[in-house]
C-alpha atoms as one frame of an Amber mdcrd trajectory, in Angstrom:
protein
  -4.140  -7.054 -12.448  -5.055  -3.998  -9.976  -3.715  -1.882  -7.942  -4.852
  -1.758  -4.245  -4.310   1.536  -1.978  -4.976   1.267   1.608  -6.141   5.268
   1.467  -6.602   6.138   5.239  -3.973   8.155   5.695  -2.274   7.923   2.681
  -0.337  11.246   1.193  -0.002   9.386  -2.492  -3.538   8.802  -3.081  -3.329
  11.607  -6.257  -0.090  10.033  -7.654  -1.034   6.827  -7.621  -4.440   7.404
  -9.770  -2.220   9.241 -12.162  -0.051   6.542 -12.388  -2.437   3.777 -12.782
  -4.159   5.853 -15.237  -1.310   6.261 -17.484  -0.485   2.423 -16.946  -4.240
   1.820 -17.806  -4.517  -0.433 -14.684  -7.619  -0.643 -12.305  -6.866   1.386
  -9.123  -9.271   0.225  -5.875  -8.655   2.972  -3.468 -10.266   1.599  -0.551
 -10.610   3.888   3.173 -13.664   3.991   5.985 -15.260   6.611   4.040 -14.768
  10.614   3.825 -12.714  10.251   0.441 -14.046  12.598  -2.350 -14.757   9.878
  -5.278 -12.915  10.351  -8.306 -14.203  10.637 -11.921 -11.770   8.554 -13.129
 -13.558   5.600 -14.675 -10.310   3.111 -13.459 -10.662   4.120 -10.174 -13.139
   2.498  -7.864 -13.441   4.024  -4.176 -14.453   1.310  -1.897 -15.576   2.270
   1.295 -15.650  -0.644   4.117 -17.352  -0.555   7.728 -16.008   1.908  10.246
 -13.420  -0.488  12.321  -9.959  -1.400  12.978  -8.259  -3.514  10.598 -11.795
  -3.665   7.403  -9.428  -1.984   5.165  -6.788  -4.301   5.530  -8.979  -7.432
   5.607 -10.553  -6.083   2.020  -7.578  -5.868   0.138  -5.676  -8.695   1.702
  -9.101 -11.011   0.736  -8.217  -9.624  -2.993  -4.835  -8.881  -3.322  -2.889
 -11.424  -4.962  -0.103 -12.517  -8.320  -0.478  -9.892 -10.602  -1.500  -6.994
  -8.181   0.131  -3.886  -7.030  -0.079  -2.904  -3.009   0.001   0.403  -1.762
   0.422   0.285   2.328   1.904   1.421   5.825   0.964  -1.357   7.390   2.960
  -3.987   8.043   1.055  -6.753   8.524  -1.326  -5.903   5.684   1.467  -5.893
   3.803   2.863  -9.638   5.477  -0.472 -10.923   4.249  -0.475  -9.611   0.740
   3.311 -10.313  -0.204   2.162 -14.103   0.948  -0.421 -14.102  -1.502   2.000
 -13.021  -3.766   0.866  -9.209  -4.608   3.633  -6.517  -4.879   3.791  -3.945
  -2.189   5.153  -0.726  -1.663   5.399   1.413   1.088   4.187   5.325   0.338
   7.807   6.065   0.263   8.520   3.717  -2.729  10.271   0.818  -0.728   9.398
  -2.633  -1.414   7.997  -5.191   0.397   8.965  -8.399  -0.810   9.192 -12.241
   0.496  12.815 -11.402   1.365  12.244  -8.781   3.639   9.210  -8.481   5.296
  10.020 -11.049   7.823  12.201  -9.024   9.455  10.558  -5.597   9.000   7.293
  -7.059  10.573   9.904  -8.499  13.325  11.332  -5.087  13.231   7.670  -3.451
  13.627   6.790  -5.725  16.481   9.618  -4.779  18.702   9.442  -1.005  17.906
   5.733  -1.598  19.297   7.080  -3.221  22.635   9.268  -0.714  23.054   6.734
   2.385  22.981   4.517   0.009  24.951   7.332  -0.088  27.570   8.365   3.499
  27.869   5.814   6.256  27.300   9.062   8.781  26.783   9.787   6.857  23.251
   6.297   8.022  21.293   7.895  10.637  18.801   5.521  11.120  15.421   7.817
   9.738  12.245   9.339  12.436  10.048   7.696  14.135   7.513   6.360  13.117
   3.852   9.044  14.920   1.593   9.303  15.875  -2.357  11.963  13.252  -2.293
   9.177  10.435  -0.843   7.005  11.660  -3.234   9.389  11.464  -6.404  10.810
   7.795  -4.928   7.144   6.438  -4.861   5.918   7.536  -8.310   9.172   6.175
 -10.106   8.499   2.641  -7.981   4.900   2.166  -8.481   5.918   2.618 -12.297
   8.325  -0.009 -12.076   6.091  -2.500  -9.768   4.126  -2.169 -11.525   5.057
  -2.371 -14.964   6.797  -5.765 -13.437   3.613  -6.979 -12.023   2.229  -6.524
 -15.773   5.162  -9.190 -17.186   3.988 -11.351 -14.254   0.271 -11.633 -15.663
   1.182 -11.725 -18.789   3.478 -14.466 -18.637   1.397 -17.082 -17.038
């Protein structure tokens, strides 16, 4: 059982460790480099080649039953819900076999659309307290669900 964060970008790096620390679970923070490493001896900062997509192709090589998620991006998150890892969005929603489908549909068009009209590029709103507080309370329970799923085999 680990955890997996896709860190570039990611504004719940901090709460995650502390989470996963308290949980006791192994935490692979994993960016393209220019993350300060952390002391923490359950976290491991892997650092893949500079390129689109080497974060995403780590974790989704690893991630699987039993391990926790932590993405933005959709198809990342396709991949490792079809291995059958957990994943949650920094926000704290889930990605699950019942609903990625159609937010990777969902994604897809949304892309088309910007593609098609340079007018329709707004940035997405902001990372609140709310976010924050929504995220820490699901990665507890993903995790503490991903736990039974190990342990149950």
């Amino acid at each position: 059982m680990a955890l997996y964060v896709d860190a570039d970008a990611c504004p719940v790096k901090s709460e995650a460790e502390a989470v996963a620390t308290r949980l006791k679970v192994r935490l692979y923070v994993v960016s393209n480099g220019g993350l300060r490493p952390s002391a923490n001896p359950l976290v491991e900062m892997v650092y893949v080649a500079t390129g689109a997509d080497e974060a995403d192709k780590w974790i989704a090589e690893r991630a699987g039953r039993g391990d926790v998620v932590v993405t933005a991006d959709i198809p990342l998150a396709a991949k490792c819900v079809a291995n059958g890892a957990r994943v949650l969005t920094h926000a704290g929603e889930p990605l699950t076999p019942a609903n990625i489908g159609q937010i990777l549909a969902t994604r897809d068009l949304m892309a088309d659309l910007r593609a098609a009209d340079p007018f329709r590029q707004g940035s997405g709103k902001g990372f609140t307290k709310a976010d924050r507080s929504r995220f820490l309370d699901a990665l507890d329970r993903v995790l503490r669900a991903a736990e039974r799923d190990v342990t149950h085999d």
